[in-house]
FIKEVO-54654 format. One record per atom (N, C-alpha, C): residue in three letters; chain; atom name; x, y, z. Coordinates in pm, 1 decimal, always signed. Layout:
BEGIN
  residu  chaine  atome         X         Y         Z
     ALA       A     CA         X         Y         Z
...
***
This chain:
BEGIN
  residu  chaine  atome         X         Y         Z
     UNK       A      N  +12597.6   +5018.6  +16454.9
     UNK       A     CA  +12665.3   +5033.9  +16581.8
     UNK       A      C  +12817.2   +5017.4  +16566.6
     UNK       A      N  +12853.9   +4915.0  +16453.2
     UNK       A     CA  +12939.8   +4929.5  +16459.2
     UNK       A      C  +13072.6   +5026.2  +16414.3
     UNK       A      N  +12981.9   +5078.7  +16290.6
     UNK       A     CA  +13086.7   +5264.0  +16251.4
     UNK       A      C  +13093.0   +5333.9  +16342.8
     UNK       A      N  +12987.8   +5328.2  +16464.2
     UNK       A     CA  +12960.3   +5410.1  +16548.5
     UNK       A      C  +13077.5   +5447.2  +16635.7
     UNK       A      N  +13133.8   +5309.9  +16659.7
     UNK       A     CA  +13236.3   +5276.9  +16795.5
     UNK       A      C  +13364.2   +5232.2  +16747.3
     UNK       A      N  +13344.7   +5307.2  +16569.8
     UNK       A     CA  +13484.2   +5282.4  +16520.4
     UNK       A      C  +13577.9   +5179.2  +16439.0
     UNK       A      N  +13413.0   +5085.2  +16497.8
     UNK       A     CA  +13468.3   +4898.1  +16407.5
     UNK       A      C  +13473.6   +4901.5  +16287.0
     UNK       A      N  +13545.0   +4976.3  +16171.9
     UNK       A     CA  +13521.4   +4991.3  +16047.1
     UNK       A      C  +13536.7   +4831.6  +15975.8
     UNK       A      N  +13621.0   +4769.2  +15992.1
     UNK       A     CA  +13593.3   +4666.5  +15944.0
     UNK       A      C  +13472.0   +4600.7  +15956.2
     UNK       A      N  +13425.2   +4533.3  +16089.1
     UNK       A     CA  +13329.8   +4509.5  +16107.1
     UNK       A      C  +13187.4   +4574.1  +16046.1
     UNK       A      N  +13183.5   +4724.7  +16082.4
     UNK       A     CA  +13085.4   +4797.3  +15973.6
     UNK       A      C  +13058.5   +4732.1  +15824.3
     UNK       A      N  +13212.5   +4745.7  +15740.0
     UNK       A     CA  +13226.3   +4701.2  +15647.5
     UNK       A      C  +13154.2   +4576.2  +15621.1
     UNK       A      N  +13216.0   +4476.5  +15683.4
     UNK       A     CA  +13118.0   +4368.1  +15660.2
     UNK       A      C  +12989.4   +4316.5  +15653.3
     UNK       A      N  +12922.5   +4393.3  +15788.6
     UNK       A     CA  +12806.4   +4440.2  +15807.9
     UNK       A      C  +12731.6   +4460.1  +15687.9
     UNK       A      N  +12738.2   +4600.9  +15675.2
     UNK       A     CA  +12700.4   +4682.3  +15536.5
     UNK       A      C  +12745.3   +4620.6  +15429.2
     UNK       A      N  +12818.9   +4486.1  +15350.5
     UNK       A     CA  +12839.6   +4452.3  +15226.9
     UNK       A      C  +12766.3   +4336.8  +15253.9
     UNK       A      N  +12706.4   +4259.5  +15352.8
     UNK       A     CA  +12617.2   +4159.6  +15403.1
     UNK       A      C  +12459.0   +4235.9  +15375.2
     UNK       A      N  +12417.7   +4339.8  +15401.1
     UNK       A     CA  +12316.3   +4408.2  +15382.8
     UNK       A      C  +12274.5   +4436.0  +15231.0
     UNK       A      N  +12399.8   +4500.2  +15152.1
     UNK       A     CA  +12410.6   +4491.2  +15053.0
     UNK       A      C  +12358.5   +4418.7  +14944.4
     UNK       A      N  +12431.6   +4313.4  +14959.2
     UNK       A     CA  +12373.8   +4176.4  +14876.1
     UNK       A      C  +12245.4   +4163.2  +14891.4
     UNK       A      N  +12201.4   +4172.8  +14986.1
     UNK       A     CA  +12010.5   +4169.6  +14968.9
     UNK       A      C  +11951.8   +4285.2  +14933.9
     UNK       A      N  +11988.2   +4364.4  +14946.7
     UNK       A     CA  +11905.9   +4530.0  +14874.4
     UNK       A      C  +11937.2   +4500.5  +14742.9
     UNK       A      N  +12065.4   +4460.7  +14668.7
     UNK       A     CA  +12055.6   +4461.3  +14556.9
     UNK       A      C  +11976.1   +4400.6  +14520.7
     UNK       A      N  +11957.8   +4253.0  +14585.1
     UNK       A     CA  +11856.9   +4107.9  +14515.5
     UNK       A      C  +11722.0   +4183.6  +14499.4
     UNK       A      N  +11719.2   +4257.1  +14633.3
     UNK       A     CA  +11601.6   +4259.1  +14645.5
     UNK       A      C  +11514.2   +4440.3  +14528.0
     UNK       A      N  +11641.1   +4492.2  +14490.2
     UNK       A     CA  +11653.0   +4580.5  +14374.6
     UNK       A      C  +11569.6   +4711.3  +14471.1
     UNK       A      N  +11627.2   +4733.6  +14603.9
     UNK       A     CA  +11600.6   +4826.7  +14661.6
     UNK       A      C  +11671.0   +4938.8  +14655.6
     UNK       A      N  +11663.7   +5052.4  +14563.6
     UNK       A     CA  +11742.1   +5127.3  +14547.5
     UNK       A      C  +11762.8   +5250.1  +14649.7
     UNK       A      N  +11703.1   +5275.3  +14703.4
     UNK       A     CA  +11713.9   +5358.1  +14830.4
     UNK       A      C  +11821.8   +5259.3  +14934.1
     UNK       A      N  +11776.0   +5182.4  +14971.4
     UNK       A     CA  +11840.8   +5063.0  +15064.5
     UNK       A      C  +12053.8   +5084.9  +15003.8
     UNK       A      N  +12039.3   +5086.1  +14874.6
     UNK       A     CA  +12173.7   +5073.1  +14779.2
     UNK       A      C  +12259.5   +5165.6  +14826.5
     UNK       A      N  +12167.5   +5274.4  +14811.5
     UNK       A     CA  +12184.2   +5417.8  +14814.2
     UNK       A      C  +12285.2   +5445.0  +14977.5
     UNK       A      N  +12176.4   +5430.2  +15071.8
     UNK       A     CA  +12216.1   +5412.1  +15206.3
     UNK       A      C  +12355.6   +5372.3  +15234.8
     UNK       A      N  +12371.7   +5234.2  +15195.4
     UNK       A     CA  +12498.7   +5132.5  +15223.9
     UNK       A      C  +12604.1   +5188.7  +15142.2
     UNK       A      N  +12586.5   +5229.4  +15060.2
     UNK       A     CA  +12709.4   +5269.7  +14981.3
     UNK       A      C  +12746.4   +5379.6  +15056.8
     UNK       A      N  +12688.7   +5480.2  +15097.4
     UNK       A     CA  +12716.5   +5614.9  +15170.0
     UNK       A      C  +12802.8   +5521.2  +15283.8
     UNK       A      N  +12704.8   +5484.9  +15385.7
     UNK       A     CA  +12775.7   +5397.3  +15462.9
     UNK       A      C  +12922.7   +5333.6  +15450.3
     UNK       A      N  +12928.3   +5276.9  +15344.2
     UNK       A     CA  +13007.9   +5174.0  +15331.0
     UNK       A      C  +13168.7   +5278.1  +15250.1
     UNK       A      N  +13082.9   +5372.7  +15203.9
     UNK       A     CA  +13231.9   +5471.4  +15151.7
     UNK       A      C  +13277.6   +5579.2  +15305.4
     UNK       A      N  +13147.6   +5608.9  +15418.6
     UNK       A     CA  +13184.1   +5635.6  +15536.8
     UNK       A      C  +13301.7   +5529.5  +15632.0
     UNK       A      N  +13272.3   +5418.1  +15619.8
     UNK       A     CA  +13339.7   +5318.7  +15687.2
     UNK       A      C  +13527.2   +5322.6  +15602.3
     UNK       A      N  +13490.9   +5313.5  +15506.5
     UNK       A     CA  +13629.4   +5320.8  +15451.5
     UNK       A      C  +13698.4   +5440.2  +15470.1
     UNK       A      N  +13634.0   +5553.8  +15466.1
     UNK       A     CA  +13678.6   +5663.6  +15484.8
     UNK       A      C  +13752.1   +5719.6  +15593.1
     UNK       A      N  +13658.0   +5640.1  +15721.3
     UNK       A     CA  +13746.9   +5666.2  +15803.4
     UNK       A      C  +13864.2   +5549.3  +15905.5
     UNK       A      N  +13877.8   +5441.2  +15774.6
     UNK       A     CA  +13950.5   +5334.5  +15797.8
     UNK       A      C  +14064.1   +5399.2  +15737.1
     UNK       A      N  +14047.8   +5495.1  +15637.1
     UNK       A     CA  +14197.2   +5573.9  +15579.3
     UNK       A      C  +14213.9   +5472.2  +15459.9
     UNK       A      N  +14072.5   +5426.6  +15446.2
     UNK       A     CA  +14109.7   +5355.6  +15274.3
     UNK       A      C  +14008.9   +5430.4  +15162.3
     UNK       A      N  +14108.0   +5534.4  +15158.4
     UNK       A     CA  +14035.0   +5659.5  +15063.0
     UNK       A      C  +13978.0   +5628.3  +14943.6
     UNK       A      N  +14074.1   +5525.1  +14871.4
     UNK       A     CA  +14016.4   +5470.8  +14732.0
     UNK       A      C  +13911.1   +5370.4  +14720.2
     UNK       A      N  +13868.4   +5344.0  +14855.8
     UNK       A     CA  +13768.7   +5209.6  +14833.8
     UNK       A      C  +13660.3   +5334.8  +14866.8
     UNK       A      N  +13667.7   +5430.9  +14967.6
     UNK       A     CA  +13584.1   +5551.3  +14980.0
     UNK       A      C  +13521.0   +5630.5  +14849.0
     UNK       A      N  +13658.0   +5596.4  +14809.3
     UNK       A     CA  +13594.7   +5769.2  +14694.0
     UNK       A      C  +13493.9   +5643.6  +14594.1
     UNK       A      N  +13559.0   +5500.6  +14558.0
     UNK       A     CA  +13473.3   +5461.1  +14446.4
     UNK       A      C  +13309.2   +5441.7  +14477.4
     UNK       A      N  +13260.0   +5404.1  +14620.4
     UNK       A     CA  +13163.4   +5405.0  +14719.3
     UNK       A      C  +13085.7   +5537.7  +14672.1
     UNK       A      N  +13159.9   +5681.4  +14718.3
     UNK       A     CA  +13077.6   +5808.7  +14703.1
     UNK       A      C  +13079.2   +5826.0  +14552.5
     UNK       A      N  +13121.6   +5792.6  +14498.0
     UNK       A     CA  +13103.9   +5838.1  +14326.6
     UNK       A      C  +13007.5   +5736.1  +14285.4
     UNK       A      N  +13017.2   +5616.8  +14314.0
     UNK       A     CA  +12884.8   +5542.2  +14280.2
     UNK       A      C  +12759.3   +5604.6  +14307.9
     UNK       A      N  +12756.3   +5618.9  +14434.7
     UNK       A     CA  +12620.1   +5716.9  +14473.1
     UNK       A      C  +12624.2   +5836.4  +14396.2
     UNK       A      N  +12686.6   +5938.9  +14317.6
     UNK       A     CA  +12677.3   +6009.1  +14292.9
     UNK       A      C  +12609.0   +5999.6  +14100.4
     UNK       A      N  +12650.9   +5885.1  +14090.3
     UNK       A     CA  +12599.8   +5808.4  +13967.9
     UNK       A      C  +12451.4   +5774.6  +13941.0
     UNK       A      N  +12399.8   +5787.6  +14066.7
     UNK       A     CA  +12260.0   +5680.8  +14110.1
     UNK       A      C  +12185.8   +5808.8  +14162.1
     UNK       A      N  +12267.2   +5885.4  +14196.2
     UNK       A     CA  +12179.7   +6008.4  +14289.7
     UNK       A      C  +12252.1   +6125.6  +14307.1
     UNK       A      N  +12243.1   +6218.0  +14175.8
     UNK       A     CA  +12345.1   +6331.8  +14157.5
     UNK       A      C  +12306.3   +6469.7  +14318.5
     UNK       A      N  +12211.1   +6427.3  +14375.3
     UNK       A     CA  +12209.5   +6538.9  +14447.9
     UNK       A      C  +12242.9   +6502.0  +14592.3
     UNK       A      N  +12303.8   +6430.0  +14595.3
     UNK       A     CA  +12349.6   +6376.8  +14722.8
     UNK       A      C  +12454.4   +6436.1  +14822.8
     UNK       A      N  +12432.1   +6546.6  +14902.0
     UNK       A     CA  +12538.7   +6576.9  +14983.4
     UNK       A      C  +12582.1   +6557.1  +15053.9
     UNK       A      N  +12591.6   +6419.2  +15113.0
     UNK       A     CA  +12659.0   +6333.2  +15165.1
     UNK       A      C  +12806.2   +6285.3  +15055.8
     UNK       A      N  +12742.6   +6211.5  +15003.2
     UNK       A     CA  +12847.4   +6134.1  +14904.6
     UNK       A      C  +12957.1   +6268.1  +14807.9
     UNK       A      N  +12861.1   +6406.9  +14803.6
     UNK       A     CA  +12937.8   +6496.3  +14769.7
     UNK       A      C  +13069.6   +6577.2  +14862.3
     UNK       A      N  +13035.6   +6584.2  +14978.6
     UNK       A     CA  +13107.2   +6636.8  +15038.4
     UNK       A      C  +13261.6   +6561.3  +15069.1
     UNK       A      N  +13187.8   +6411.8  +15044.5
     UNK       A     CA  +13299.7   +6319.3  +15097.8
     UNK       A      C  +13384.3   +6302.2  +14952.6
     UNK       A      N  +13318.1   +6318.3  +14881.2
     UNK       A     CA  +13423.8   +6291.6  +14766.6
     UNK       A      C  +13517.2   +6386.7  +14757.0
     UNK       A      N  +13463.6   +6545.1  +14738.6
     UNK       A     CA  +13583.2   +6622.0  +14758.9
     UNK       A      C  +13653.7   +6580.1  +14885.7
     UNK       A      N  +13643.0   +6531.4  +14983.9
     UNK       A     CA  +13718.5   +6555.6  +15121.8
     UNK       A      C  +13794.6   +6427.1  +15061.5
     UNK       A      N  +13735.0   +6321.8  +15038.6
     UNK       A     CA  +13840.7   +6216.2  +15025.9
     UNK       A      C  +13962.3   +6239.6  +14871.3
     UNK       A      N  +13896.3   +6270.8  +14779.5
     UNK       A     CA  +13983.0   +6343.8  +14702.2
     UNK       A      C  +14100.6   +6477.9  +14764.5
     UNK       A      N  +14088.3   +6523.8  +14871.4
     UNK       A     CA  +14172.9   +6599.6  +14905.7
     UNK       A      C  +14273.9   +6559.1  +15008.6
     UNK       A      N  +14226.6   +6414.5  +15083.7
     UNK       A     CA  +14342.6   +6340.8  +15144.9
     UNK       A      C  +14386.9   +6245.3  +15079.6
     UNK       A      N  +14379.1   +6211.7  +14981.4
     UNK       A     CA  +14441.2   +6171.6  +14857.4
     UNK       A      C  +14543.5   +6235.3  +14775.6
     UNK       A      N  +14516.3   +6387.6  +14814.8
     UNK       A     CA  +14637.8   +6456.9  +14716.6
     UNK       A      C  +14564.0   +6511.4  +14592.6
     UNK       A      N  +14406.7   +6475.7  +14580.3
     UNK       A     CA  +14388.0   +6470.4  +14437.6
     UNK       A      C  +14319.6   +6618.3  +14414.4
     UNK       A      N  +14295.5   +6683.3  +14264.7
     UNK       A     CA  +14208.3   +6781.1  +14249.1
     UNK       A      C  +14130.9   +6754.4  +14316.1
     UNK       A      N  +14073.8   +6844.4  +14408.9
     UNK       A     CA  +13934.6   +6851.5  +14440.2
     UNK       A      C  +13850.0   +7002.8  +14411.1
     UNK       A      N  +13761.7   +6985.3  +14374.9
     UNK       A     CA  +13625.8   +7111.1  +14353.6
     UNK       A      C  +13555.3   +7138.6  +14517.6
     UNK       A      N  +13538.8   +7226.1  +14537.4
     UNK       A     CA  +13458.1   +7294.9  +14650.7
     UNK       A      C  +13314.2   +7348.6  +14597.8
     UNK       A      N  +13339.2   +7390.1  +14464.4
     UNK       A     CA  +13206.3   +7477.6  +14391.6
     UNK       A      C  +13068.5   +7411.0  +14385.9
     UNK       A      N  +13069.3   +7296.9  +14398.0
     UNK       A     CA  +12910.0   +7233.1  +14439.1
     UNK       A      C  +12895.4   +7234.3  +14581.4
     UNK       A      N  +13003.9   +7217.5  +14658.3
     UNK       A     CA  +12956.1   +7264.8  +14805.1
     UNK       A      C  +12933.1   +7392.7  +14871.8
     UNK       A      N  +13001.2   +7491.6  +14803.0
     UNK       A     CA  +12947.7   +7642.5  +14828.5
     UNK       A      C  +12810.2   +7661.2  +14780.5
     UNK       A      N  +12809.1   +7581.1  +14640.4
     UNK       A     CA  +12649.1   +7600.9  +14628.8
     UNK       A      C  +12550.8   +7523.7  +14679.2
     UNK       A      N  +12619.8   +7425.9  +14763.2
     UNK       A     CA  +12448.2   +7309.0  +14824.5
     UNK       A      C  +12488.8   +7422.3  +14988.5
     UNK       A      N  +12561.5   +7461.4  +15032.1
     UNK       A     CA  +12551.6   +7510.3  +15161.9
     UNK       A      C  +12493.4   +7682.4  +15172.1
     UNK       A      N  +12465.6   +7691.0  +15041.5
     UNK       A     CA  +12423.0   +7820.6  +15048.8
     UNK       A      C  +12253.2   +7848.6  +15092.9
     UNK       A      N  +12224.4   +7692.8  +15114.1
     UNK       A     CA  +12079.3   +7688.8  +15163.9
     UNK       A      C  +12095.6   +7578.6  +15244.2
     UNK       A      N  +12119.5   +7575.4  +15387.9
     UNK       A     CA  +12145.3   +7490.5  +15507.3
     UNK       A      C  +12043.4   +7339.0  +15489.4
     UNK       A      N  +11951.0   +7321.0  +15464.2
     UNK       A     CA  +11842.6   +7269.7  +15388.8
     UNK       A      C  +11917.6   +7165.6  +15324.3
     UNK       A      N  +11992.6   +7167.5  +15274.5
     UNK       A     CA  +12099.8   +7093.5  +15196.4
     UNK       A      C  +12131.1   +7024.3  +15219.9
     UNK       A      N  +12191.6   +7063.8  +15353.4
     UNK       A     CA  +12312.4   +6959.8  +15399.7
     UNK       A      C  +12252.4   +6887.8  +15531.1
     UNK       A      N  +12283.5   +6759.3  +15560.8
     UNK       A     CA  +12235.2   +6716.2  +15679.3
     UNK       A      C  +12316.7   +6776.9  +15854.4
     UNK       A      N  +12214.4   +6840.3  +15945.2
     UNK       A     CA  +12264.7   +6848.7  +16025.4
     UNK       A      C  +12282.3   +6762.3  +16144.2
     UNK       A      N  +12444.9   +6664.9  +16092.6
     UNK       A     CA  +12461.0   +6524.9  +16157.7
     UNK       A      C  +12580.4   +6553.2  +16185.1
     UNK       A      N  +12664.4   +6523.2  +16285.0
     UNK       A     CA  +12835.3   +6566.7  +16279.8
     UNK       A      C  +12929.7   +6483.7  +16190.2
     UNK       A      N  +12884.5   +6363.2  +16136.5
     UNK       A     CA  +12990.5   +6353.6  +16068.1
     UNK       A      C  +13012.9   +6417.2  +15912.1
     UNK       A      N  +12867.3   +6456.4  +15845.5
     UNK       A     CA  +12880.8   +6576.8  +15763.7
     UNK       A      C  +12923.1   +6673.0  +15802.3
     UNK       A      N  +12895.2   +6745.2  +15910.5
     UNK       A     CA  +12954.4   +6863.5  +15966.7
     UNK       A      C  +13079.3   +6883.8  +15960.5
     UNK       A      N  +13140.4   +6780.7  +15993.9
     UNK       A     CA  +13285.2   +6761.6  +16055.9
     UNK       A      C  +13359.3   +6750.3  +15956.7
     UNK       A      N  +13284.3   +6670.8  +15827.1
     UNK       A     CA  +13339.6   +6665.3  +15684.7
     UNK       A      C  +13358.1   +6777.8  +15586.1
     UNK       A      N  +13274.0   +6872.0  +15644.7
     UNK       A     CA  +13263.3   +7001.7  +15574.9
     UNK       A      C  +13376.4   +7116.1  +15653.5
     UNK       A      N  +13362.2   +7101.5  +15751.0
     UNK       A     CA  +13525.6   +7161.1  +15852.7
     UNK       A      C  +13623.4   +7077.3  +15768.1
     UNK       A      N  +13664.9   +6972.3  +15735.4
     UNK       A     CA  +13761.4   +6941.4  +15737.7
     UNK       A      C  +13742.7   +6992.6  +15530.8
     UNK       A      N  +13685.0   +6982.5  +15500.2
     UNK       A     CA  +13738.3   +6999.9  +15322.3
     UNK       A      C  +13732.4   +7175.1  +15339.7
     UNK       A      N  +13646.5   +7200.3  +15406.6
     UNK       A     CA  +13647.3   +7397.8  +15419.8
     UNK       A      C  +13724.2   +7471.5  +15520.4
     UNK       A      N  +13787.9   +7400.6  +15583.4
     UNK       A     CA  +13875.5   +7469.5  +15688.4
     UNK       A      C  +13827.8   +7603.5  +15775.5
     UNK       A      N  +13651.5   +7610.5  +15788.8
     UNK       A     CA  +13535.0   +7672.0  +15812.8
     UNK       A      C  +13510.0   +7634.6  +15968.6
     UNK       A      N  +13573.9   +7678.4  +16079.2
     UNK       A     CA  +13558.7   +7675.3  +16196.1
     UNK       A      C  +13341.3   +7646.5  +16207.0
     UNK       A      N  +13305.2   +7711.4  +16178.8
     UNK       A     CA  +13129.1   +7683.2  +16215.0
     UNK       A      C  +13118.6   +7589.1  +16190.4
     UNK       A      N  +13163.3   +7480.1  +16138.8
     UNK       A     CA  +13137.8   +7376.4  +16047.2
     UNK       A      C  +13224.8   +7237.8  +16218.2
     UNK       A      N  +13286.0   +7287.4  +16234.3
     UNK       A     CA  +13347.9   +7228.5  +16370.8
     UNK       A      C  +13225.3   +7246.5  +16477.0
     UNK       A      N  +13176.0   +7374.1  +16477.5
     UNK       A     CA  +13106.7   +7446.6  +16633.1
     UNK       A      C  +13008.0   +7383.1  +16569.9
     UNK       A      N  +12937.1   +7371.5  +16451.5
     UNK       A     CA  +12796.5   +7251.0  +16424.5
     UNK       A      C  +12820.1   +7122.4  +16477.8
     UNK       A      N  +12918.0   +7055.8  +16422.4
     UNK       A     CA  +12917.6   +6876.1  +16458.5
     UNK       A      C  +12961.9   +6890.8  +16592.7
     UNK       A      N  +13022.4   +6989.8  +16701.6
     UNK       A     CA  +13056.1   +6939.9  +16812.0
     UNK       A      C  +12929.9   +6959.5  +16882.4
     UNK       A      N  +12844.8   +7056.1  +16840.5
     UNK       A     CA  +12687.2   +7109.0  +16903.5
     UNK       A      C  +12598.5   +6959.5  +16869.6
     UNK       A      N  +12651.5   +6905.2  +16757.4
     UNK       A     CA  +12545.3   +6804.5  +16718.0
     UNK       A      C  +12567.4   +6676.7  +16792.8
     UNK       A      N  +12754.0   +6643.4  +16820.6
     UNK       A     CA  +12761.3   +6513.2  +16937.2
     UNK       A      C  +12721.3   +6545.3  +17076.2
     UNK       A      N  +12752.1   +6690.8  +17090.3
     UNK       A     CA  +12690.5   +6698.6  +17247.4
     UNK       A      C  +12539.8   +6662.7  +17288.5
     UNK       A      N  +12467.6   +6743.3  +17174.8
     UNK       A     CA  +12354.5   +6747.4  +17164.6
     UNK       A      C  +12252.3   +6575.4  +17156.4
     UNK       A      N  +12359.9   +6476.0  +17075.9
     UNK       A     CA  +12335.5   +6329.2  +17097.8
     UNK       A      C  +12335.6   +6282.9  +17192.1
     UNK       A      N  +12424.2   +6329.3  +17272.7
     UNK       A     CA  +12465.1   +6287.3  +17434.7
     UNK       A      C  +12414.4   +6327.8  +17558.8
     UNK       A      N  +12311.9   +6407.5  +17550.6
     UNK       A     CA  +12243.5   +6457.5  +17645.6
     UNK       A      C  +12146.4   +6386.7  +17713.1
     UNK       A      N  +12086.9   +6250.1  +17672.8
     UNK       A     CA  +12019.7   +6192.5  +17739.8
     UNK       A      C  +12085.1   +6075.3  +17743.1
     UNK       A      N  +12194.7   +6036.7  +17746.8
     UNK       A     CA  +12265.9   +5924.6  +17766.1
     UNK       A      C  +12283.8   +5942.7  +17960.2
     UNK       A      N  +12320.0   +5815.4  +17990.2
     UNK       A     CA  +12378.3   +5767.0  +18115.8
     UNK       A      C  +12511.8   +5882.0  +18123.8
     UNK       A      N  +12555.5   +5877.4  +18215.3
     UNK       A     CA  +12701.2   +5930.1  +18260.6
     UNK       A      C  +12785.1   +5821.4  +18199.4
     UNK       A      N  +12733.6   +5713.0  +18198.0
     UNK       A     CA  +12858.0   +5580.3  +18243.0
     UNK       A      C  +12864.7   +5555.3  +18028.5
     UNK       A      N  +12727.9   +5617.3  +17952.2
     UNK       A     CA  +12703.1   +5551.9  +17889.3
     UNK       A      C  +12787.1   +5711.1  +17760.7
     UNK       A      N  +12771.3   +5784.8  +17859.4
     UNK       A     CA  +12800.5   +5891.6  +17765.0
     UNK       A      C  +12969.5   +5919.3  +17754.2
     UNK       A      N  +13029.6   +5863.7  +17846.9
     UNK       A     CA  +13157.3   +5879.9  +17838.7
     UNK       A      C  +13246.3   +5753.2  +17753.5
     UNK       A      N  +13111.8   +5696.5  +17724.5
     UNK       A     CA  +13218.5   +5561.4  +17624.0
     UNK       A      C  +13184.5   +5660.0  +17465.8
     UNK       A      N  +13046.8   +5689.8  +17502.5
     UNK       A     CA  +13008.6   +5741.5  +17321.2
     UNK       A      C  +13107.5   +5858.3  +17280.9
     UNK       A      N  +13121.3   +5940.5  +17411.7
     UNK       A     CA  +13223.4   +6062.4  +17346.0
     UNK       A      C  +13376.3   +6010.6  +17314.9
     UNK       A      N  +13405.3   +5890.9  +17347.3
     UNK       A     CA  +13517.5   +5861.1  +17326.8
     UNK       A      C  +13524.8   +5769.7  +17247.5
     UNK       A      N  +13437.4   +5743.6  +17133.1
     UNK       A     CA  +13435.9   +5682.4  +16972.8
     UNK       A      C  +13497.3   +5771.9  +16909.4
     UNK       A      N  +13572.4   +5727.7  +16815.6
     UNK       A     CA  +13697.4   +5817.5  +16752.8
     UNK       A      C  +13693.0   +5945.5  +16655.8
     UNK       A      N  +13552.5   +5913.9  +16608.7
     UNK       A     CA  +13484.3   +6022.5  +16563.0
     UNK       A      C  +13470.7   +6129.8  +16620.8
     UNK       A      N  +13393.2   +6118.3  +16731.8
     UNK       A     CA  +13335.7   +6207.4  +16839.9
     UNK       A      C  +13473.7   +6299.2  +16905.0
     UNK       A      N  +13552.1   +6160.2  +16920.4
     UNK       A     CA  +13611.2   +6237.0  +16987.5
     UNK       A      C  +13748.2   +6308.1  +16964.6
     UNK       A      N  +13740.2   +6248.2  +16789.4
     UNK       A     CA  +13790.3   +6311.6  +16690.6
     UNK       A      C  +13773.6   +6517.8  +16724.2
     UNK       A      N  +13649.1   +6472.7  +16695.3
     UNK       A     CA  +13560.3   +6610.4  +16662.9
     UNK       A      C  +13562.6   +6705.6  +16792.2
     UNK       A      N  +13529.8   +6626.4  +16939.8
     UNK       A     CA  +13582.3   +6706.3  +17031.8
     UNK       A      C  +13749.5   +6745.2  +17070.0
     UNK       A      N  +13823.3   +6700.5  +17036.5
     UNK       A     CA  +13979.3   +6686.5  +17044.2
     UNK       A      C  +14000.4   +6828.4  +16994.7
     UNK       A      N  +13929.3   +6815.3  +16868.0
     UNK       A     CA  +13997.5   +6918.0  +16739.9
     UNK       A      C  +13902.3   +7070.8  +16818.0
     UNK       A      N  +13784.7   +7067.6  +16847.4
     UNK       A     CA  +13688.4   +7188.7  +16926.6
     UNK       A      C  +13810.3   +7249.7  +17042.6
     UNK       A      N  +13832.7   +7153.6  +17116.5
     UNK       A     CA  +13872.3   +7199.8  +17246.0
     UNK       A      C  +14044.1   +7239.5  +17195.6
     UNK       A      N  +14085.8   +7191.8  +17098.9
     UNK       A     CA  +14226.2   +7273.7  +17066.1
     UNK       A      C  +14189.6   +7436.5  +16999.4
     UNK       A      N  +14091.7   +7412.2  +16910.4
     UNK       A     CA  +14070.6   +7548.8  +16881.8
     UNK       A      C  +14004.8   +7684.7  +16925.8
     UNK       A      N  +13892.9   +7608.3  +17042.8
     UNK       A     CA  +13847.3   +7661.2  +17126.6
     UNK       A      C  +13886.3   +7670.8  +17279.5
     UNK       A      N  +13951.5   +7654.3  +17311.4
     UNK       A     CA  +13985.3   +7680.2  +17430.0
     UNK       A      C  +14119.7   +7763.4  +17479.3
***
């Protein structure tokens, strides 16, 4: 809840509290999870290097991961650094691939500069929000993500 609404720190803590027991407990899926997580939380705290070491770990543990892939090129590219696109042309060449969640979506607009990739994650927060409250849906669209993602729709679309 708390990446949700933006608390990256808090997330952070969260998820490195979780951590410590998946490892004890040598749950590698559980590992897997938090690290994605936990390089998401940094990522969009704008602490790219605690991000990228997060998604490259996972990528160590679990080469087919397109999560942790997408973000590495993306965080490698607000970094300044080389980044490769060529494993993501090839995991998106079968939709199957990639999770249809907006903050992948939104991650893939932003390293592909691929407008559909915007019109997916904004289809996918609306689409979250449809059975929310009025009272309940106007706090969720305005988590920084979301409303990241709608900000950037309604400049290009409208």
């Amino acid at each position: 809840a708390f990446f949700t609404q933006g608390l990256y720190d808090q997330s952070t803590q969260n998820y490195n509290n979780a951590l410590l027991i998946a490892e004890e407990l040598k749950d590698n899926n559980e590992v897997l999870r938090l690290f994605i997580n936990l390089g998401l939380s940094h990522f969009h705290n704008k602490s790219y290097d605690k991000a990228l070491d997060y998604f490259e770990n996972v990528e160590k543990l679990q080469t087919d991961n397109s999560t942790s892939e997408i973000f590495i090129q993306l965080t490698k590219k607000m970094l300044n650094q080389e980044f490769d696109t060529s494993k993501i042309l090839s995991l998106i060449e079968n939709p199957e691939n990639i999770r249809n969640y907006f903050i992948d979506l939104f991650g893939l607009y932003k390293l592909l500069e691929d407008s559909y990739y915007l019109e997916k994650s904004y289809d996918d927060v609306r689409r979250k929000s449809d059975g929310f409250t009025d009272e309940f849906k106007e706090i969720y669209l305005n988590y920084p993500v979301q409303k990241q993602i709608i900000d950037e729709y309604n400049k290009m679309f409208s």
